[in-house]
C-alpha positions as MATLAB code, in Angstrom:
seq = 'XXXXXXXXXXXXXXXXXXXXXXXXXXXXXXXXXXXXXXXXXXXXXXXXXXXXXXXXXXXXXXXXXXXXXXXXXXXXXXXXXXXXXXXXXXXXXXXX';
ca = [
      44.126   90.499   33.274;
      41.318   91.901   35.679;
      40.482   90.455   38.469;
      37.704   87.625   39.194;
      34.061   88.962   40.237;
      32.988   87.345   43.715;
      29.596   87.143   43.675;
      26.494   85.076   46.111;
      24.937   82.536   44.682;
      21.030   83.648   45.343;
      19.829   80.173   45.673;
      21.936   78.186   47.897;
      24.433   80.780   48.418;
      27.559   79.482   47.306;
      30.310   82.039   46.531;
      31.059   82.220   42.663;
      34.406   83.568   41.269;
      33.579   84.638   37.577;
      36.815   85.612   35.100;
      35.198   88.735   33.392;
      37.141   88.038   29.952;
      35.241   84.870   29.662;
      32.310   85.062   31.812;
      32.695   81.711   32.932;
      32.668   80.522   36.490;
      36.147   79.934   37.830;
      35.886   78.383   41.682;
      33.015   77.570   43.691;
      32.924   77.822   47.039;
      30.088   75.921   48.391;
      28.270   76.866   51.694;
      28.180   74.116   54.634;
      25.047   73.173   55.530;
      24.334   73.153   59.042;
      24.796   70.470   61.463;
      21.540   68.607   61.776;
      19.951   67.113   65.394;
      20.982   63.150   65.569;
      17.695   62.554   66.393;
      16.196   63.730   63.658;
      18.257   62.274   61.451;
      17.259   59.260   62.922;
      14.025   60.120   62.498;
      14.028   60.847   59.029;
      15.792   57.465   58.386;
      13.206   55.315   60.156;
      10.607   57.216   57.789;
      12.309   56.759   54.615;
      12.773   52.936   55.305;
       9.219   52.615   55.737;
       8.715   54.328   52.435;
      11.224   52.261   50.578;
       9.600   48.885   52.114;
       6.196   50.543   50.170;
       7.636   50.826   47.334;
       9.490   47.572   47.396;
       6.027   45.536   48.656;
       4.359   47.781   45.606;
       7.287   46.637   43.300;
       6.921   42.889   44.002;
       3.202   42.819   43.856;
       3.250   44.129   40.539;
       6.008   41.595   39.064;
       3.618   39.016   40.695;
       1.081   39.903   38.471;
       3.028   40.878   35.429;
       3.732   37.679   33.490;
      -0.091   37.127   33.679;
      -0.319   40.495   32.396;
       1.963   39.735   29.612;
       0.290   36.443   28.415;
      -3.007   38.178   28.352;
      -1.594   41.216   26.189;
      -0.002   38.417   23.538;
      -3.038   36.757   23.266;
      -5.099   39.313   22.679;
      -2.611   40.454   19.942;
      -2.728   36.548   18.659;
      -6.508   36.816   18.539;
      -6.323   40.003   16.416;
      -3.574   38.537   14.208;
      -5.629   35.544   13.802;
      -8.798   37.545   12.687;
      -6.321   39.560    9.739;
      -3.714   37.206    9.063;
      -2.778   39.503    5.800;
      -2.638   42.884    7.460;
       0.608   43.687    8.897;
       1.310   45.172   12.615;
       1.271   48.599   13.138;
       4.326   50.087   13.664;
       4.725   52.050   17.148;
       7.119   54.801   15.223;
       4.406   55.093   12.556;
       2.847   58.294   13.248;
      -0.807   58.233   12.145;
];
C-alpha cells in the first residue's frame, strides 16, 4: 500500500493526508488560529450584542404588526371569494 500524500490546504491551511488508492482524505490536521487580544474580543462582543438587540427590537416590531397584517390579507381574499363564489382558489403549485 503506498503511502498517504501530505498536502496544504490553500484556503485555511489545514494539513490533508490523502490515501492515493482512493483519493479520499484520510486525517485532517487543522491549523490553530491565533490567540486573539482580550480586548478585542470584548470589543467585538459588545458590538454583536448591540446588533442582536436590532434585530430582536426589528423582530418584535414586526410580530406587533403581523396579526393586523394577517386579518387584512384574509379579508381581502374573503372580498375576492365573495365577488366569485364559483371559481376556485388558485393553487400556489399551479404553475401558470
Amino acid at each position: 500500500m503506498p503511502e498517504a500524500l501530505d498536502i496544504t490546504c490553500p484556503c485555511c491551511e489545514a494539513l490533508l493526508k490523502i490515501d492515493p488508492e482512493t483519493m479520499t482524505v484520510v486525517w485532517v490536521d487543522k491549523k490553530k488560529a491565533p490567540a486573539k487580544d482580550f480586548d478585542d474580543l470584548v470589543s467585538r462582543v459588545a458590538s454583536q450584542k448591540d446588533l442582536v438587540a436590532e434585530k430582536f427590537a426589528r423582530s418584535v416590531e414586526q410580530t406587533k404588526h403581523q396579526h393586523t397584517i394577517l386579518d387584512r390579507k384574509f379579508e381581502e381574499a374573503r372580498k375576492r371569494a365573495a365577488l366569485n363564489p364559483n371559481e376556485r382558489p388558485r393553487n400556489p403549485f399551479d404553475n401558470e
